[in-house]
DSSP file (Angstrom, degrees, kcal/mol; ACC not computed):
  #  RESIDUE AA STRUCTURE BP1 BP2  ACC     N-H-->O    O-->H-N    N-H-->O    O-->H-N    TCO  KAPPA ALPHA  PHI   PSI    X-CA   Y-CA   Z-CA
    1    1 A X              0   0    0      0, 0.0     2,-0.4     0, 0.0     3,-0.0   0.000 360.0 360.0 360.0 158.1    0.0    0.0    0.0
    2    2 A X     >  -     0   0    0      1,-0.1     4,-2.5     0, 0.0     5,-0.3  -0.753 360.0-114.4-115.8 146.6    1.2    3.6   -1.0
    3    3 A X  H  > S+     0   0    0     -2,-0.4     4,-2.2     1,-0.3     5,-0.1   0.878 119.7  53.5 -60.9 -40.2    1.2    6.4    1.1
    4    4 A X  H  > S+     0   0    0      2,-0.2     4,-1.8     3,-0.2    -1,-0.3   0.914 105.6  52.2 -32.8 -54.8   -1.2    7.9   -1.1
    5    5 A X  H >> S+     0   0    0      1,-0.2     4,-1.7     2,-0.2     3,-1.6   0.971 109.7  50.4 -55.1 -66.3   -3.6    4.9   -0.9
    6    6 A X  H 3X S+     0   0    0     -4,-2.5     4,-2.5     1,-0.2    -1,-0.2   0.868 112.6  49.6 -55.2 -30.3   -3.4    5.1    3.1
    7    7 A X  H >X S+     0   0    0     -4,-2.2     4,-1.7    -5,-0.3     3,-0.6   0.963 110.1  46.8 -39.5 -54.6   -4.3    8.7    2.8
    8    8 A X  H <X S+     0   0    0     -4,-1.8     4,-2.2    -3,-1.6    -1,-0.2   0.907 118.4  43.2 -68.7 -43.2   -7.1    8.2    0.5
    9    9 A X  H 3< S+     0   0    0     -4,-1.7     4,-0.3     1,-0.2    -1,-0.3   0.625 106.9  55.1 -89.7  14.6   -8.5    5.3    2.8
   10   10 A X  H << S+     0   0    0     -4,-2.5     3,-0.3    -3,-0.6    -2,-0.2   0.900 115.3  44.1-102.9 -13.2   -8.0    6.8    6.0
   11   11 A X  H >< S+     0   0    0     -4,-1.7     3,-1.7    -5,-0.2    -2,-0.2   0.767 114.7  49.1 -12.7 -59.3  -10.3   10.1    4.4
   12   12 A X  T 3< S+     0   0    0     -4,-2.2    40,-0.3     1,-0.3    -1,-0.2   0.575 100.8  56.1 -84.8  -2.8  -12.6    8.0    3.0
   13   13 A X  T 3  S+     0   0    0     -3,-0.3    -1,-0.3    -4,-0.3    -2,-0.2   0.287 100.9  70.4 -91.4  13.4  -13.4    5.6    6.2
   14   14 A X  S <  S+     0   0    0     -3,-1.7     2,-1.1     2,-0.1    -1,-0.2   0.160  73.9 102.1-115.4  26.0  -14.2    9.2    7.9
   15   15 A X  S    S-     0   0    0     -3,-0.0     3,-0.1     4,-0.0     4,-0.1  -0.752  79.7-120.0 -93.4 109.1  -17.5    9.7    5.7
   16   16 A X    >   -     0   0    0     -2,-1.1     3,-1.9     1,-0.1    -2,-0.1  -0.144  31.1 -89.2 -45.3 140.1  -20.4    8.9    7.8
   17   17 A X  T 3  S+     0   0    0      1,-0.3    -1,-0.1    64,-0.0     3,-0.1  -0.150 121.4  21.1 -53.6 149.9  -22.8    6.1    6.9
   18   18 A X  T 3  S+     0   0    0      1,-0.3     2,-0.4    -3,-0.1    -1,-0.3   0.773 104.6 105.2  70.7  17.7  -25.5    7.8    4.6
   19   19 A X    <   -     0   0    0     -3,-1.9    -1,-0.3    -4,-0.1     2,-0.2  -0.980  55.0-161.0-143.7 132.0  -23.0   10.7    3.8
   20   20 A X        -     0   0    0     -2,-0.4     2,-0.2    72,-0.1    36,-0.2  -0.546   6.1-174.1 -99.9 172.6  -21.2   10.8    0.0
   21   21 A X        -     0   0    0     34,-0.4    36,-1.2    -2,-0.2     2,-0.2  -0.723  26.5-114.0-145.3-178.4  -18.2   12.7   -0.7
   22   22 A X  B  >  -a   57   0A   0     -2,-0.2     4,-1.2     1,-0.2    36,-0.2  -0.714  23.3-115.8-114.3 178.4  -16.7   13.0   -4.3
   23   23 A X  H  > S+     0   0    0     34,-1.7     4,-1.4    -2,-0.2     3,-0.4   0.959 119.6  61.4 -70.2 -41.8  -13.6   11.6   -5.3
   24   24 A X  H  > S+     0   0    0      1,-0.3     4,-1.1     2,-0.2     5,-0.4   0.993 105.9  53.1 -20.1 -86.3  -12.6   15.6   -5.8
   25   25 A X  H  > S+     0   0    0      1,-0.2     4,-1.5     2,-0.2    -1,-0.3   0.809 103.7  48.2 -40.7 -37.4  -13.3   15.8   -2.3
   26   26 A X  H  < S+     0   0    0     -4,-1.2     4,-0.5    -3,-0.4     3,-0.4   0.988 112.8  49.2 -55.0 -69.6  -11.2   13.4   -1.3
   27   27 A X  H  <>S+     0   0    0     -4,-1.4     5,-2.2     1,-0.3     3,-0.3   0.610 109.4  51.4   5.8 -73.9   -8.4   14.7   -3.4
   28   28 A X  H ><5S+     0   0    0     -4,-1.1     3,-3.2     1,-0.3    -1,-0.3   0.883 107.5  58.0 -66.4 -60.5   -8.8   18.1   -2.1
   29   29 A X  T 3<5S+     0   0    0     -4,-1.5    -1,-0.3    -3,-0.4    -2,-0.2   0.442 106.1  42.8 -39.6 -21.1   -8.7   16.6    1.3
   30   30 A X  T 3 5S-     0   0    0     -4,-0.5    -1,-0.3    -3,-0.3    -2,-0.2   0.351 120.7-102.3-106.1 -10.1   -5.3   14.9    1.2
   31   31 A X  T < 5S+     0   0    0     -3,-3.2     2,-0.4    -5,-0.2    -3,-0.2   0.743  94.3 114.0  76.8  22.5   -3.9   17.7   -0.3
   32   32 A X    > < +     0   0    0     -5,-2.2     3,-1.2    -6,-0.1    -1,-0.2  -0.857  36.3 173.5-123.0  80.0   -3.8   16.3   -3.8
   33   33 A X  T 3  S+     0   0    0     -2,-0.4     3,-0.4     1,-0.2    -5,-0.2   0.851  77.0  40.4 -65.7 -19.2   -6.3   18.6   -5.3
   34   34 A X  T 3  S+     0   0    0     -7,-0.2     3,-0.2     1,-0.2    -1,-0.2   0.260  93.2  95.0-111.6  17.0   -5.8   17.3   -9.2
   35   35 A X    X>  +     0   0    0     -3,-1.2     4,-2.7     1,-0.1     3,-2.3   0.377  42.7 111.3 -73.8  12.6   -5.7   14.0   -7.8
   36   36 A X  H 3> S+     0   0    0     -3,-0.4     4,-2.1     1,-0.3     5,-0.2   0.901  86.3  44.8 -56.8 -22.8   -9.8   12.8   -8.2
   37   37 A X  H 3> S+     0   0    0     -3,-0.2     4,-1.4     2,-0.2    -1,-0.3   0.890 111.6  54.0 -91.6 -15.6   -9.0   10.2  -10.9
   38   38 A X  H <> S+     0   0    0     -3,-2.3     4,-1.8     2,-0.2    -2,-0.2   0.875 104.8  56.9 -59.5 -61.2   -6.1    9.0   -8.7
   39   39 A X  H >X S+     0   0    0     -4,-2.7     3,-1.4     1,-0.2     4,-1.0   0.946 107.2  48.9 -29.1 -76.0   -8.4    8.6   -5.9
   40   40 A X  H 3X S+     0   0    0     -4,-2.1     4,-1.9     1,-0.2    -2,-0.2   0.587 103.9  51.2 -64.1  -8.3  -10.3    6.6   -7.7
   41   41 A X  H 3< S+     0   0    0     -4,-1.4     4,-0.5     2,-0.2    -1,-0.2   0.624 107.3  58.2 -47.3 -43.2   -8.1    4.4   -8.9
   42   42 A X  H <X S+     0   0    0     -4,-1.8     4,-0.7    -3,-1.4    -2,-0.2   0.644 115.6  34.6 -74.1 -29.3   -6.9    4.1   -5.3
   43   43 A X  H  < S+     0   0    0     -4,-1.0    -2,-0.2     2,-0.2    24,-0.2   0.816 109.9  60.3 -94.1 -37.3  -10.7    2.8   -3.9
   44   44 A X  T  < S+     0   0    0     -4,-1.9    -3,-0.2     1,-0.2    -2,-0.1   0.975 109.4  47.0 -58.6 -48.4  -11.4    0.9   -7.2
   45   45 A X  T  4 S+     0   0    0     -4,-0.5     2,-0.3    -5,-0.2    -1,-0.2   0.927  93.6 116.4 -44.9 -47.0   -7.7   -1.2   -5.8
   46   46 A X     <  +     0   0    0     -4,-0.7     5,-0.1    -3,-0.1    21,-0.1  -0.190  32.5 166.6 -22.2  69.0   -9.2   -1.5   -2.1
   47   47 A X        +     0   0    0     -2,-0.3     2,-0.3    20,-0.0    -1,-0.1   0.516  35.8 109.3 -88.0   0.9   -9.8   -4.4   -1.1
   48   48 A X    >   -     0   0    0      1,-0.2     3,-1.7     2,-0.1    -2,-0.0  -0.595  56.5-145.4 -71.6 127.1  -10.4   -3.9    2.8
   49   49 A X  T 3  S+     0   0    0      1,-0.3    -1,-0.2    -2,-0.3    -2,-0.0   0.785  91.7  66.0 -83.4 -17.2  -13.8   -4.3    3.8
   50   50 A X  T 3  S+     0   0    0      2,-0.1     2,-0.6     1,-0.0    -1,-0.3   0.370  87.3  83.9 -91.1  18.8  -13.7   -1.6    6.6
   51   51 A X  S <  S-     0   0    0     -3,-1.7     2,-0.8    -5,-0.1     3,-0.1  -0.972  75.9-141.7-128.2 138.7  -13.3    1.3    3.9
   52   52 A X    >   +     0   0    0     -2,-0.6     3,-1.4   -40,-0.3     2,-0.4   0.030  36.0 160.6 -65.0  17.8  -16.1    2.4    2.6
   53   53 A X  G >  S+     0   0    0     -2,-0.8     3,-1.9     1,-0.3    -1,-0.2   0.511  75.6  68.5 -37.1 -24.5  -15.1    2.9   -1.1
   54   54 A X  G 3  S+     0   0    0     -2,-0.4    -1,-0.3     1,-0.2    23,-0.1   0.576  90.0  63.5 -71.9 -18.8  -19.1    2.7   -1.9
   55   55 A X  G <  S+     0   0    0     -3,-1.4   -34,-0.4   -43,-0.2     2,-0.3   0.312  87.7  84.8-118.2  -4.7  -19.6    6.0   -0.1
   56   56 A X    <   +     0   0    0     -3,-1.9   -34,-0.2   -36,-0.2     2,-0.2  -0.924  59.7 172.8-115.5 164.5  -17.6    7.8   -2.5
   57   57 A X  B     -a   22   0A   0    -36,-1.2   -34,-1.7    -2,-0.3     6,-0.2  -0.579  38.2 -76.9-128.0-174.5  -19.1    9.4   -6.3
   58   58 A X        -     0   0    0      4,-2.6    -1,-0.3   -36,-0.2   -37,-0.1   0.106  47.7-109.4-100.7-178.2  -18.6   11.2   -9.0
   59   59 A X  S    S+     0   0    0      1,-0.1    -1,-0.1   -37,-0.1    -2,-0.0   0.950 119.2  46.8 -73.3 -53.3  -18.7   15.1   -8.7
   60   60 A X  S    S-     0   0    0      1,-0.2    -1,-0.1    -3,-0.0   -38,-0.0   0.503 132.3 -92.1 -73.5  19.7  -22.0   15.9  -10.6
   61   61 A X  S    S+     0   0    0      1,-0.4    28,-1.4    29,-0.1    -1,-0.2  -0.047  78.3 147.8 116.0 -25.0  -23.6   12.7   -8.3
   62   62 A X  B     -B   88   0B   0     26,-0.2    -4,-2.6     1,-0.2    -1,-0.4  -0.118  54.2-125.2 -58.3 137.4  -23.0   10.0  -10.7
   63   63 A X        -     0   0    0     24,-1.9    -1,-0.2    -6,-0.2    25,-0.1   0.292  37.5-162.2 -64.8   5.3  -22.3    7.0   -9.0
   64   64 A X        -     0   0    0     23,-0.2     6,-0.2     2,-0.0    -1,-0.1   0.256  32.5 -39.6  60.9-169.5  -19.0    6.0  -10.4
   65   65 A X        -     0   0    0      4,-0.1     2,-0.3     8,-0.0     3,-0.1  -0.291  48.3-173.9 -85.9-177.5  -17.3    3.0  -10.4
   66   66 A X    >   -     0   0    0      1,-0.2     3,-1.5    -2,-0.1     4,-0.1  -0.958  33.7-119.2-173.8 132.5  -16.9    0.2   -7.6
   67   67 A X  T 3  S+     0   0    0     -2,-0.3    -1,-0.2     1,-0.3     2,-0.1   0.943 113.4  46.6 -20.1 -73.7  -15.0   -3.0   -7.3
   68   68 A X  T 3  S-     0   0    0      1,-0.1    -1,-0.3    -3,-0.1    -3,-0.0  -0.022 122.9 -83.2 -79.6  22.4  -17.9   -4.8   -6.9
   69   69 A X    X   -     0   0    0     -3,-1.5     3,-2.8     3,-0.1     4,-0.4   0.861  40.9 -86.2  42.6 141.0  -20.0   -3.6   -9.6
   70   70 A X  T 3> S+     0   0    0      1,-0.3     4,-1.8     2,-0.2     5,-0.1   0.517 122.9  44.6   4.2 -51.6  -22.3   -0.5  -10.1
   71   71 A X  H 3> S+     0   0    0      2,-0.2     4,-0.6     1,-0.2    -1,-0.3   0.588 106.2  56.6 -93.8   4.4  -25.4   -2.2   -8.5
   72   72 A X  H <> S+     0   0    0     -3,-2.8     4,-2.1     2,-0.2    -2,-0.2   0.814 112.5  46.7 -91.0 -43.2  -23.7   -3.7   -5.7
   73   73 A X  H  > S+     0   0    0     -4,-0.4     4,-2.2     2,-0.2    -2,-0.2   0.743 111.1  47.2 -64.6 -37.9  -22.6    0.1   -4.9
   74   74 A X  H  X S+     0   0    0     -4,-1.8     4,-2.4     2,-0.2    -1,-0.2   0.725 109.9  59.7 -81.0 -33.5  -26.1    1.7   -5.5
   75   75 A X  H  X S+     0   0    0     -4,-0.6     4,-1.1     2,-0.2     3,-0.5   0.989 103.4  48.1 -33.7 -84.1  -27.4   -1.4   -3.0
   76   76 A X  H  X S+     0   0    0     -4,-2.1     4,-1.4     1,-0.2     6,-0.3   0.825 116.3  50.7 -74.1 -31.5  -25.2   -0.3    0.0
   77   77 A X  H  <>S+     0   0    0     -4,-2.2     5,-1.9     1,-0.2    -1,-0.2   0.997 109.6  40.3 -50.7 -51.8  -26.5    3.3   -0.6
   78   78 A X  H ><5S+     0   0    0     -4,-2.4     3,-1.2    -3,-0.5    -2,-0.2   0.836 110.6  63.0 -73.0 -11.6  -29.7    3.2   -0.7
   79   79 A X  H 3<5S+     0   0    0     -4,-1.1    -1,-0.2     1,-0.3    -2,-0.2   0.992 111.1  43.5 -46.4 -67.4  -29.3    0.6    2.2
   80   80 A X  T 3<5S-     0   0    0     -4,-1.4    -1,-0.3     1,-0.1    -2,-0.2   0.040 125.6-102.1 -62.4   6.2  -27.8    3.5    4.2
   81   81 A X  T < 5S+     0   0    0     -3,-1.2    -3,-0.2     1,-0.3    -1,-0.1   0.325  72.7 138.9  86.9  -1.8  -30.4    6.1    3.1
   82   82 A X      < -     0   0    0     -5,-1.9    -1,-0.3    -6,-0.3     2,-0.2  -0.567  55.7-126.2 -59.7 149.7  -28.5    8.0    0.5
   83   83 A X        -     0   0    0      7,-0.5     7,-0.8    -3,-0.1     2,-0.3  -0.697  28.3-171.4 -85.7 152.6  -31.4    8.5   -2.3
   84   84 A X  E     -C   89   0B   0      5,-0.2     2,-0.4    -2,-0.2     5,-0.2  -0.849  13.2-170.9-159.5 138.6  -30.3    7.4   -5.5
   85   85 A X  E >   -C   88   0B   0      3,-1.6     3,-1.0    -2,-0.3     2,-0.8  -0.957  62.6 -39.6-147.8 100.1  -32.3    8.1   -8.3
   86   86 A X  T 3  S-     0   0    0     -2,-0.4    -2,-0.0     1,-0.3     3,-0.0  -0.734 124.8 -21.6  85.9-137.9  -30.8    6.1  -11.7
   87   87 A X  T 3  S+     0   0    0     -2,-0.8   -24,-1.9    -3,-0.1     2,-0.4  -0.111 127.0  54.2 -86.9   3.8  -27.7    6.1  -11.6
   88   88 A X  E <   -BC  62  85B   0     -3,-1.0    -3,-1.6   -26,-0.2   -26,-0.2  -0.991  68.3-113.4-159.3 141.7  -26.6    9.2   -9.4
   89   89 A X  E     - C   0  84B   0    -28,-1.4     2,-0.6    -2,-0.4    -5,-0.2  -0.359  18.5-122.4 -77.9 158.0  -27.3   10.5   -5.8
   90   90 A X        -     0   0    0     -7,-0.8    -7,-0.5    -2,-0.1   -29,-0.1  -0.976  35.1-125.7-130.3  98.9  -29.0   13.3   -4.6
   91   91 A X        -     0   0    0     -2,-0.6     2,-0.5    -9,-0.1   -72,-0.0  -0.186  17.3-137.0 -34.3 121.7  -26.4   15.4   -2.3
   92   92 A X              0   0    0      1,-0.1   -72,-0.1   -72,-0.1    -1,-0.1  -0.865 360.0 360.0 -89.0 130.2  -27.6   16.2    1.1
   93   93 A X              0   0    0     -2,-0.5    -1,-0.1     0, 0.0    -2,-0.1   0.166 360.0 360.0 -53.6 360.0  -26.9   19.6    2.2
């Protein structure tokens, strides 16, 4: 694991259940702001069950990609109360 990676999962295990972030955000959050596709790249690798890689999305809501495929990811949201509508989530303010 890369010192990036653990950055990026110890960011992304601090997202509350029912709460997205984007991969941007993440980025931004590690101090890699023009990292977002890097990010993902880094959760799409993940294989540790206890980070939440599901919990992150695209900027404009699209649900993005996921290890475990697209509907596996849209499953554990809407488990967890994000709305998801299609293909993309609906940001809580």
């Amino acid at each position: 694991m890369t010192p990036f990676e653990i950055l990026v999962y110890q960011e992304t295990k601090s997202i509350a259940p029912g709460r997205v972030k984007t991969y941007k955000e993440i980025a931004v959050a590690i101090g890699r702001p023009l990292a977002s596709r890097a990010v993902g790249n880094a959760l799409y690798n993940n294989t540790d069950p206890n980070v939440p890689c599901h919990r992150v999305v695209r900027s404009g809501g699209a649900i993005g990609g996921f290890r475990y495929g697209t509907q596996k990811k849209k499953t554990l949201l809407k488990k967890e109360g994000v709305l998801v509508i299609g293909s993309c989530v609906l940001f809580k303010k």
